[in-house]
Backbone bond lengths (Angstrom), bond angles and torsions (degrees), N, CA, C in turn:
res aa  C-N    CA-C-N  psi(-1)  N-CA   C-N-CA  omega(-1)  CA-C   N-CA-C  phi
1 X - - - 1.470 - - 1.515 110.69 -
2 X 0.856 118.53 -48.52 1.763 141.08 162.85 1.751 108.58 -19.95
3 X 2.037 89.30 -63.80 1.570 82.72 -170.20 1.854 107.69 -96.18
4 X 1.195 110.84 16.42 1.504 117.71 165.69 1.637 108.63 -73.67
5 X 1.813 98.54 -52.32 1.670 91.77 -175.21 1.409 114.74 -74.87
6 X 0.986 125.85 3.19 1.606 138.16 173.20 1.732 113.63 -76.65
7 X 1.307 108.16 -44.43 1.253 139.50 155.85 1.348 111.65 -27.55
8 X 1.569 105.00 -92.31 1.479 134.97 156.45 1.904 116.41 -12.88
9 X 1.240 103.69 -62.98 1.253 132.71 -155.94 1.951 92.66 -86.33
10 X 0.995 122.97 -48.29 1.404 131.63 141.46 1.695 114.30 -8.36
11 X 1.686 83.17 -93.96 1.527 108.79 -153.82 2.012 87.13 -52.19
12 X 1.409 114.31 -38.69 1.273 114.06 -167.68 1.530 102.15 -59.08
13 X 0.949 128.20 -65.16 1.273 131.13 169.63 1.629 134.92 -9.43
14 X 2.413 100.89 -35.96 0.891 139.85 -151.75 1.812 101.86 -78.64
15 X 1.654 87.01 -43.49 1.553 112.74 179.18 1.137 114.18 -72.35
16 X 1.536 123.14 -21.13 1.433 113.56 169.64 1.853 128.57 -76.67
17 X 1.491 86.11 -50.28 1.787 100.19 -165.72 1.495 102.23 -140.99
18 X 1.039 103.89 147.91 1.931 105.40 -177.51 1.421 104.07 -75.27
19 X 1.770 127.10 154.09 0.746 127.19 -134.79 2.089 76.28 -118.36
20 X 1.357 89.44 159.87 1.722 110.78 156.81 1.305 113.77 -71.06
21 X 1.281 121.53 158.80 1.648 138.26 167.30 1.491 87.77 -60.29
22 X 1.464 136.13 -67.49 1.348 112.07 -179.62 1.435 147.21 -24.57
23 X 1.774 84.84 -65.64 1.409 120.88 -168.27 1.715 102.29 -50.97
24 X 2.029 109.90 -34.16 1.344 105.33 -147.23 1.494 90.23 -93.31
25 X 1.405 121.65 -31.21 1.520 123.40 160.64 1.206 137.79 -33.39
26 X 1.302 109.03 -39.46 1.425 132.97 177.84 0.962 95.88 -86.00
27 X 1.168 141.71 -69.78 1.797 148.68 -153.99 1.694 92.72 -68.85
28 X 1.332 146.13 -1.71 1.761 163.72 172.66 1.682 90.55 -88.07
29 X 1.555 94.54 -74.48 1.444 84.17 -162.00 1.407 131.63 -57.21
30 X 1.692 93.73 -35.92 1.775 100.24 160.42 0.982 122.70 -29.53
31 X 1.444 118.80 -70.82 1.028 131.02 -178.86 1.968 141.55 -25.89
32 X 1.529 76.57 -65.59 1.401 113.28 159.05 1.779 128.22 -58.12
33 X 1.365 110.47 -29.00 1.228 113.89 152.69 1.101 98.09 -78.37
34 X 1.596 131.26 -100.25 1.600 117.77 -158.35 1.063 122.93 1.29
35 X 1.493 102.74 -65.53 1.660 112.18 -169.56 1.624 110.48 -59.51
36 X 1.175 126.63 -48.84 1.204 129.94 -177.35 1.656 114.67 -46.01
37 X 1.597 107.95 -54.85 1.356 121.20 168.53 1.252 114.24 -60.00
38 X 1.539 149.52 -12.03 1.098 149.71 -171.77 1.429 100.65 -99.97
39 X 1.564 120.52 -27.96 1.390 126.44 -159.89 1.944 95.33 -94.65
40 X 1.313 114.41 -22.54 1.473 130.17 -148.25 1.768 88.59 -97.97
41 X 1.386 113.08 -58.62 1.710 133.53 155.06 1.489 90.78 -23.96
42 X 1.582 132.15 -120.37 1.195 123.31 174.66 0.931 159.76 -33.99
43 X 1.288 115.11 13.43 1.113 131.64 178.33 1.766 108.57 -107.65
44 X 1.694 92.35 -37.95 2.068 96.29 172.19 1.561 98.60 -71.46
45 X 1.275 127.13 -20.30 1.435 114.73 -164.18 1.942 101.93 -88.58
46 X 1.041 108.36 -23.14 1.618 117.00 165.65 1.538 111.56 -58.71
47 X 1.313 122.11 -60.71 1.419 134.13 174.79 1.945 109.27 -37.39
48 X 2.052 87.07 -69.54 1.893 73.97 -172.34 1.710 102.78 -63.46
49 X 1.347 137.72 -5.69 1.159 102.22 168.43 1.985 113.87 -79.63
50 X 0.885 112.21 -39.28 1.556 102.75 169.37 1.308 132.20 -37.44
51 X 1.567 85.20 -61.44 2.085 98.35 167.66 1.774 123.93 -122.85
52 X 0.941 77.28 87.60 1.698 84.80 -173.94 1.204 92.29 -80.38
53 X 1.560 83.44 142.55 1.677 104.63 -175.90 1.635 116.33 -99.48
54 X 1.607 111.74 -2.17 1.218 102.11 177.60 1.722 102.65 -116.26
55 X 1.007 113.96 -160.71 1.371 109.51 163.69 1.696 117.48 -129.32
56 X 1.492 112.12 140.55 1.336 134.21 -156.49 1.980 100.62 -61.01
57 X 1.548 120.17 115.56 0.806 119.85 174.40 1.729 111.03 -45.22
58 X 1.462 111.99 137.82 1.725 101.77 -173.40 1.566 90.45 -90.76
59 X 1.290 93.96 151.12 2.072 113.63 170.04 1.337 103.41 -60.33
60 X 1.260 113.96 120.34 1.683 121.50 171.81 1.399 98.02 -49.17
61 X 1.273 124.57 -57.24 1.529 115.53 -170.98 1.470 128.75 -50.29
62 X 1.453 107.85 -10.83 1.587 112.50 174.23 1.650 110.14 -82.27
63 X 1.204 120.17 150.77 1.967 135.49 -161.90 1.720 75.16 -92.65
64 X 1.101 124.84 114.35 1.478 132.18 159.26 1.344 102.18 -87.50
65 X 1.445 117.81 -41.10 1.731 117.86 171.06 1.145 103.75 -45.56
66 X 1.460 128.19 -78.20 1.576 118.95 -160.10 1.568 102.46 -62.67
67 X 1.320 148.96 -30.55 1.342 128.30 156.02 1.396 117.34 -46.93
68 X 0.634 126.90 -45.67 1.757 136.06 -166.21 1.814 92.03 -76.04
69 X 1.137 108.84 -54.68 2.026 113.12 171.25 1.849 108.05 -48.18
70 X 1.059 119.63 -49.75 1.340 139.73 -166.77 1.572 103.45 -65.96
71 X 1.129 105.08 -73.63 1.611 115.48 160.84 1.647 140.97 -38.80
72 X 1.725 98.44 -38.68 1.409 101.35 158.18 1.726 117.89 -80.69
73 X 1.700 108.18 -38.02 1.406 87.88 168.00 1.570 144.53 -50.33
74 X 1.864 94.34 -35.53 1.436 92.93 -176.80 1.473 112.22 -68.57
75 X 1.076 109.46 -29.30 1.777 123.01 160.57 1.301 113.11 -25.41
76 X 1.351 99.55 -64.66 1.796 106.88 -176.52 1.155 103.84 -87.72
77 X 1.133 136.00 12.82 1.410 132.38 165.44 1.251 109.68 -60.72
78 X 1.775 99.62 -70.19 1.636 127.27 -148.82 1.531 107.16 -68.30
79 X 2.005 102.48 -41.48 1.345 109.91 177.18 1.865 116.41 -52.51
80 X 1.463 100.22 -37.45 1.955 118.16 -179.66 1.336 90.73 -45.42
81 X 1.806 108.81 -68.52 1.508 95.39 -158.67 1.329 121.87 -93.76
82 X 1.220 112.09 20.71 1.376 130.06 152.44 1.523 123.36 -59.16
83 X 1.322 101.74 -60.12 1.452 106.46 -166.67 1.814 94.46 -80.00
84 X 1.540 123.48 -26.83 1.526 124.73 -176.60 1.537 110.21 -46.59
85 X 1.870 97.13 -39.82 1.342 103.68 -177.48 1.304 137.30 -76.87
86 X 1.248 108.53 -18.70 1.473 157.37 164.64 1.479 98.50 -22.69
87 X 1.663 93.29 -82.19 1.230 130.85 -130.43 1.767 94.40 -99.87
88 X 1.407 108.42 -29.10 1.242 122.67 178.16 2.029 103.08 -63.14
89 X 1.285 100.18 -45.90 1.050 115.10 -153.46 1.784 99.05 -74.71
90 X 1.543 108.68 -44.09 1.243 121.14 -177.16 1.732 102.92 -67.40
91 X 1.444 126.96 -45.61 1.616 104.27 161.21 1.148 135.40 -28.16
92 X 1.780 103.32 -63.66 1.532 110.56 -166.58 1.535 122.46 -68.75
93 X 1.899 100.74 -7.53 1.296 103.16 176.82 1.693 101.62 -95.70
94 X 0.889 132.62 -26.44 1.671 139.49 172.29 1.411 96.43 -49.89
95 X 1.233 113.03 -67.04 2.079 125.64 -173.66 1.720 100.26 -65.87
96 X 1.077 137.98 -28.10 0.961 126.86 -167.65 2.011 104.11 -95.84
97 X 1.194 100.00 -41.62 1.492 98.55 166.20 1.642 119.34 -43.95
98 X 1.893 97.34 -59.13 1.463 119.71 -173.98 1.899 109.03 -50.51
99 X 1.685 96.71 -34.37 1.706 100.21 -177.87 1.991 103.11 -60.88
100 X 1.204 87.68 -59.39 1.674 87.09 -157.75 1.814 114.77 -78.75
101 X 1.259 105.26 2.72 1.689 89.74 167.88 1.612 92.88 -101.38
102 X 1.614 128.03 -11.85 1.539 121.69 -158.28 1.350 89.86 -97.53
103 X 1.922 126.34 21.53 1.580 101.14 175.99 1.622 134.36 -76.34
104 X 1.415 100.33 -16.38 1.318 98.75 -173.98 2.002 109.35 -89.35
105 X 1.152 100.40 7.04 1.701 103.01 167.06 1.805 90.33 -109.08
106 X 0.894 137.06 -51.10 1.415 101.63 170.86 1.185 150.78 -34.37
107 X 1.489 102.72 -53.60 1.710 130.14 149.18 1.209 105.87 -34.05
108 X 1.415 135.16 -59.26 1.234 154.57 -173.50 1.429 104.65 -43.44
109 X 1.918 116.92 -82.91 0.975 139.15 -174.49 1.567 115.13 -45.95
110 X 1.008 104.64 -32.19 1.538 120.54 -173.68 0.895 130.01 -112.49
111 X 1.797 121.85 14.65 1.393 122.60 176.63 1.254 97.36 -70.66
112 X 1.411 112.90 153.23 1.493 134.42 178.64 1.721 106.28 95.04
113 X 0.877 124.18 -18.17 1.435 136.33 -173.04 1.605 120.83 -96.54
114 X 1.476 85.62 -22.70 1.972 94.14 -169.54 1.421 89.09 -132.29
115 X 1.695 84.76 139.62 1.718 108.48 167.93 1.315 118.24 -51.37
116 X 0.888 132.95 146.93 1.635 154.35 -138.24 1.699 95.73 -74.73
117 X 1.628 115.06 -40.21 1.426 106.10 -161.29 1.558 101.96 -122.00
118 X 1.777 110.21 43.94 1.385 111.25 150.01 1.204 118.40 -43.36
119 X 2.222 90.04 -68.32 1.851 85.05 173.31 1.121 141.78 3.09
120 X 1.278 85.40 -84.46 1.536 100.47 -158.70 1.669 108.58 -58.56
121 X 1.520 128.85 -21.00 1.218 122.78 170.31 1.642 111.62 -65.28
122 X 0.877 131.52 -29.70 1.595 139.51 162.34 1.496 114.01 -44.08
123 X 1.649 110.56 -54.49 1.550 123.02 158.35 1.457 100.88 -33.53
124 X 1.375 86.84 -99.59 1.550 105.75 -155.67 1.580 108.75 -21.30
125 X 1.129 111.78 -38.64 1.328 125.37 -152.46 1.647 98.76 -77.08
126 X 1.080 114.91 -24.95 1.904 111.26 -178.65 1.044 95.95 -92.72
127 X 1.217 148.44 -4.55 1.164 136.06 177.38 1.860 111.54 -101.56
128 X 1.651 109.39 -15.54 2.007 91.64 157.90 1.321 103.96 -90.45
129 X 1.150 103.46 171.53 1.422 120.00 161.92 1.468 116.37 -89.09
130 X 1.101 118.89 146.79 1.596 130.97 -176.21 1.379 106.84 -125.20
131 X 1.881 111.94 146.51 1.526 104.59 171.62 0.931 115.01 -73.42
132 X 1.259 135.50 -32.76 1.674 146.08 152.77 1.188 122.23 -99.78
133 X 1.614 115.79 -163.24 1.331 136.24 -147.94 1.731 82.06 -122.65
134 X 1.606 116.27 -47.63 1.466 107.86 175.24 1.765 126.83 -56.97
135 X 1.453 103.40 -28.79 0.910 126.66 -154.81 1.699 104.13 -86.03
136 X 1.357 103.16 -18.07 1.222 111.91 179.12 1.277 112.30 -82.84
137 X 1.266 111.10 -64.81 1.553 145.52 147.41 1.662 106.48 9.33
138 X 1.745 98.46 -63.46 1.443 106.79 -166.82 1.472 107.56 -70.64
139 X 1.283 102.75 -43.61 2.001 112.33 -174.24 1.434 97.74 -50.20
140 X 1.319 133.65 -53.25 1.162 139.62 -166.31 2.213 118.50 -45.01
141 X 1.838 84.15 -53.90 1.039 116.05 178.44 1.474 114.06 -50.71
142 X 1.266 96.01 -31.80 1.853 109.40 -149.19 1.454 98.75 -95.78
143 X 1.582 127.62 -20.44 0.745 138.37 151.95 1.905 134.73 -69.67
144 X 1.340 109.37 -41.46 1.370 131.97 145.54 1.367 112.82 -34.45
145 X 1.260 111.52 -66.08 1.642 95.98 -178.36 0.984 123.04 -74.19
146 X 1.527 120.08 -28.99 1.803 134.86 -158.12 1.942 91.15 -61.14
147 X 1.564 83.01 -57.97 2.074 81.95 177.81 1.414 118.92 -77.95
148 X 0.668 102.28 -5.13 2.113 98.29 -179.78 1.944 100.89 -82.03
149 X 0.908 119.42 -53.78 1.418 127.82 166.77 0.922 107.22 -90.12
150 X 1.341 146.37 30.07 1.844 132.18 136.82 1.522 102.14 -71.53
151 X 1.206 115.36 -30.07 1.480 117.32 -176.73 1.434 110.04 -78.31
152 X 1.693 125.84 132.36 1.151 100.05 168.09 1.403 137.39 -88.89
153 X 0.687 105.57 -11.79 1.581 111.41 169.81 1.401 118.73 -33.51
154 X 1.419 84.22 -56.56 1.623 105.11 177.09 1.697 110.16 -59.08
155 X 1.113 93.57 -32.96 1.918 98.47 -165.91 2.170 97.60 -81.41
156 X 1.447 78.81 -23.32 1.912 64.62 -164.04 1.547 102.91 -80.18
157 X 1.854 127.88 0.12 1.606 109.92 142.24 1.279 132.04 -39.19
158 X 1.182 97.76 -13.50 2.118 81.95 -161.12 1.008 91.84 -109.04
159 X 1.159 103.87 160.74 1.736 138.91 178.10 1.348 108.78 -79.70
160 X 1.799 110.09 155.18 1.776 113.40 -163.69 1.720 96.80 -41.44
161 X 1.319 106.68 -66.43 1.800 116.49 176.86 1.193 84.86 -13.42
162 X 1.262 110.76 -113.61 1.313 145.01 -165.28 1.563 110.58 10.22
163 X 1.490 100.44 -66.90 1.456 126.34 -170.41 1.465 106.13 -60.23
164 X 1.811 121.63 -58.03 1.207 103.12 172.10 1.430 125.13 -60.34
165 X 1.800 131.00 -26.37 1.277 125.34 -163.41 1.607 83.75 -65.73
166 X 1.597 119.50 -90.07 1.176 124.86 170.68 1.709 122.06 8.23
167 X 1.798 120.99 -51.41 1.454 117.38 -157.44 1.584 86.56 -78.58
168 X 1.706 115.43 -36.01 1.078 130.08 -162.57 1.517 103.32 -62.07
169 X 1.071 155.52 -46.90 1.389 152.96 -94.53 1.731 88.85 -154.30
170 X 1.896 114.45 -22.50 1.591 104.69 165.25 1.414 107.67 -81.44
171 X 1.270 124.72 -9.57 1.203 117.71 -146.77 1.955 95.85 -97.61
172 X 1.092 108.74 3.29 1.341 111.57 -158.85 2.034 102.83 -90.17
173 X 1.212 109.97 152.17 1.683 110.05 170.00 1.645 103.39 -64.54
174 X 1.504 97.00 169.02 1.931 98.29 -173.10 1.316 98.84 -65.87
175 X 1.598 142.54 -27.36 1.170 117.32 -164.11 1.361 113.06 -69.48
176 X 2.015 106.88 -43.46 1.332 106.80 179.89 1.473 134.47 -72.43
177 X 1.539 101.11 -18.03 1.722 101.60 154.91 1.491 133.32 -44.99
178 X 1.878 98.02 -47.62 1.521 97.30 172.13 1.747 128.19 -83.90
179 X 1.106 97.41 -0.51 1.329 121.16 179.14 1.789 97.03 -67.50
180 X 1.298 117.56 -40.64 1.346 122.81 -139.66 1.651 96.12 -142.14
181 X 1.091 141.32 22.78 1.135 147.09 -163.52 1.630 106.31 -114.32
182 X 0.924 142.94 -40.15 1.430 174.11 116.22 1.530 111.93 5.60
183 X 1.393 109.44 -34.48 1.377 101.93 157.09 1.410 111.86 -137.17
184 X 1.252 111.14 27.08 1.775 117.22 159.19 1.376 106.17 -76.11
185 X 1.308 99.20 -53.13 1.442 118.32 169.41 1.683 122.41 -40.07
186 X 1.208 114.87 -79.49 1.262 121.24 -173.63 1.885 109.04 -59.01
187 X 1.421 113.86 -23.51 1.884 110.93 -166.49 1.210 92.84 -124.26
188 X 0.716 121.99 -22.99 2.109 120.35 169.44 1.525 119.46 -71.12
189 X 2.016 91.21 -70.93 1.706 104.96 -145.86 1.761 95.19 -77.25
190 X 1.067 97.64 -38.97 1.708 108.71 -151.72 1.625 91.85 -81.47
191 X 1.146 145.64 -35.86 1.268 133.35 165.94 1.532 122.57 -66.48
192 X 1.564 119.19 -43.34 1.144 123.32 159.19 1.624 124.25 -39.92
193 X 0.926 123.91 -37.40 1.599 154.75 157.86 1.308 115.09 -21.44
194 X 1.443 87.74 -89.77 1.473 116.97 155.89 1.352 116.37 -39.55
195 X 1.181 124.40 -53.37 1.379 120.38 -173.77 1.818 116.08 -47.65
196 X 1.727 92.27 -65.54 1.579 118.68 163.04 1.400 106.71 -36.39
197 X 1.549 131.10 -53.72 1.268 117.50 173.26 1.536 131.18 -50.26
198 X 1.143 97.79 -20.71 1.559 96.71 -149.43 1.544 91.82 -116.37
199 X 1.528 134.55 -16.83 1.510 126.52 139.66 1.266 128.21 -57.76
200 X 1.374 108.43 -33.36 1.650 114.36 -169.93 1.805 91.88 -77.89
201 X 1.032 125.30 -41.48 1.688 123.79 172.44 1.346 105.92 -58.20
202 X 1.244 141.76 -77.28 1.455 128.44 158.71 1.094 136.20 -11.94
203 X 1.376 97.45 -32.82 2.520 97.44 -178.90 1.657 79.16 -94.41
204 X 1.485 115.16 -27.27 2.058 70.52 -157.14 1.833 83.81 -93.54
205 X 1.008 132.14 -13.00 1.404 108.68 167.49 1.976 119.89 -46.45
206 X 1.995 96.77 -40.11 1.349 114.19 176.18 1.669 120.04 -62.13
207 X 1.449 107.12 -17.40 1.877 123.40 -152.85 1.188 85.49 -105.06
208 X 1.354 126.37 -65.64 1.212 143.95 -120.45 1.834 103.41 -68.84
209 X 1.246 98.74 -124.69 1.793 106.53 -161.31 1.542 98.36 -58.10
210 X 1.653 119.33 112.26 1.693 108.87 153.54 1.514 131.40 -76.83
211 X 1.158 100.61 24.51 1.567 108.84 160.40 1.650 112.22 -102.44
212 X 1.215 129.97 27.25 1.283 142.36 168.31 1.316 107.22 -68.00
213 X 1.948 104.69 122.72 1.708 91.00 159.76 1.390 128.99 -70.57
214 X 1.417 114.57 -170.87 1.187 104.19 -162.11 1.433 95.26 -82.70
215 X 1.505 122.44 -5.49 1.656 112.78 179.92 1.573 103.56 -74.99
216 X 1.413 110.19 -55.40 1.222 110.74 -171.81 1.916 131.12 -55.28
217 X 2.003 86.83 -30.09 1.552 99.32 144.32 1.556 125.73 -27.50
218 X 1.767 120.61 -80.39 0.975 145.70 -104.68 1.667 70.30 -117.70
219 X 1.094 147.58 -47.59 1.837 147.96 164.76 1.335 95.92 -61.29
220 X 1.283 146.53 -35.04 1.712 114.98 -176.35 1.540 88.33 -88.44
221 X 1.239 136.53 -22.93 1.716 124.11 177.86 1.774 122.57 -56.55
222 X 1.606 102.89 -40.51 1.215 103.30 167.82 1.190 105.29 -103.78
223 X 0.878 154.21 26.23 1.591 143.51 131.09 1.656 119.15 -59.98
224 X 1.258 86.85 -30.91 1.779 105.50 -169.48 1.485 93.23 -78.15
225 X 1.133 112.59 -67.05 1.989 130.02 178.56 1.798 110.54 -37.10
226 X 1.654 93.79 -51.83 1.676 100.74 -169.27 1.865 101.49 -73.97
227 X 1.519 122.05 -35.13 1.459 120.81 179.69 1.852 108.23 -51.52
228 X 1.474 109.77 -40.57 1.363 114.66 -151.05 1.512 83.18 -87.52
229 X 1.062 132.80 -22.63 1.871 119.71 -155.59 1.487 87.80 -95.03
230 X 1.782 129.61 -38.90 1.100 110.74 -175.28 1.346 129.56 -76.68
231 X 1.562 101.22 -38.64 1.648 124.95 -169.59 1.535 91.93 -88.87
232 X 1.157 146.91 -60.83 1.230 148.42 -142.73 1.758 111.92 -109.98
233 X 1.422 114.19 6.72 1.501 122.66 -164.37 1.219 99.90 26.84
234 X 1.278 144.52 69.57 1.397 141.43 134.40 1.658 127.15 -65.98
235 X 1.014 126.37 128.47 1.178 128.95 -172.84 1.493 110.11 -108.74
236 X 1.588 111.28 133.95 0.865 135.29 -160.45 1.571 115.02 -69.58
């Protein structure tokens, strides 16, 4: 401001009396500083707005509580589904371990129930390598079902549902089978199973010893009757 009114006080000067080669030199250079310092001024005042070095008093009127509330929740959000994933993740590797050393009692448990060349998917299967233990797990699976319902017999357990999830879930590329195999498996295959078990026990309770009394008759008959009406909606 200083060298503006100098300026000022100058140029006024200008209006009175003509100036010297000095006078008008000087009254240039003035100038020329001022301006420089005015240009040099705004230019630092551009900066602290870019990088301010302090930090902006906050408006009392803003709820810093509910920020500070907001902030810890999402906190406990991320940590929730953190550990969900965790823990999710640490099952399927527990069950997936438990599948593939427990194959030869499966095989076991379930001969008569599974097509002839499960097996051999159990083979094949120790012989790739897998990045995991889940990963193995799933191929296995994906194979398990593909043949258990190629048969129909097997297929005509399930219910309309059933049948489309099932047609749906062959129809998929290998990635999306194993993607999705995991709970074909567990709400599909493994109840269907069961089902088959527990009819095929009923006929041979019905087949079985002809030295049956006629009570013990008349209990494998509705055992046989009650399997098909529940598992098989047969109507009586």
């Amino acid at each position: 401001m200083f060298q503006f009114m100098k300026i000022m006080t100058a140029m006024g000067m200008l209006c009175r009396a003509p100036l010297t080669d000095d006078e008008a030199a000087k009254l240039k250079s003035d100038h020329d500083a001022a301006l420089k310092k005015m240009q040099d001024d705004h230019k630092a005042e551009l900066e602290k707005l870019k990088n301010p070095k302090k930090k902006v008093t906050p408006d009392p009127d803003e709820d810093d509580e509910n920020d500070d509330e907001d902030d810890l929740s999402d906190k406990a959000r991320k940590e929730r589904e953190d550990k969900e994933k965790k823990a999710g993740f640490e099952k399927s590797l527990e069950s997936a371990l438990n599948f593939n050393i427990g194959s030869k009692n499966f095989l076991k448990d379930n001969e008569g129930l599974l097509p002839k060349n499960i097996e051999s998917i159990f083979s094949a299967a120790d012989k790739e390598k897998y990045d995991s233990a889940i990963e193995k797990a799933n191929a296995i699976k994906v194979g398990i079902v593909s043949e258990y319902f190629a048969v129909q017999a097997n297929h005509d357990f399930l219910t309309g549902a059933q049948k489309i999830e099932v047609d749906n879930f062959l129809k998929l590329t290998k990635n999306g089978k194993q993607e999705k195999v995991e709970s074909v498996y567990s709400m599909i295959f493994e109840p269907t199973l069961e089902t088959q078990r527990k009819v095929l026990k009923a006929k041979e309770l019905n087949t079985g010893d002809k030295n049956q009394t006629s009570a013990e008759k008349a209990l494998a008959d509705r055992m046989m009757k009650a399997s098909k009406k529940h598992y098989l909606g047969d109507k009586e």
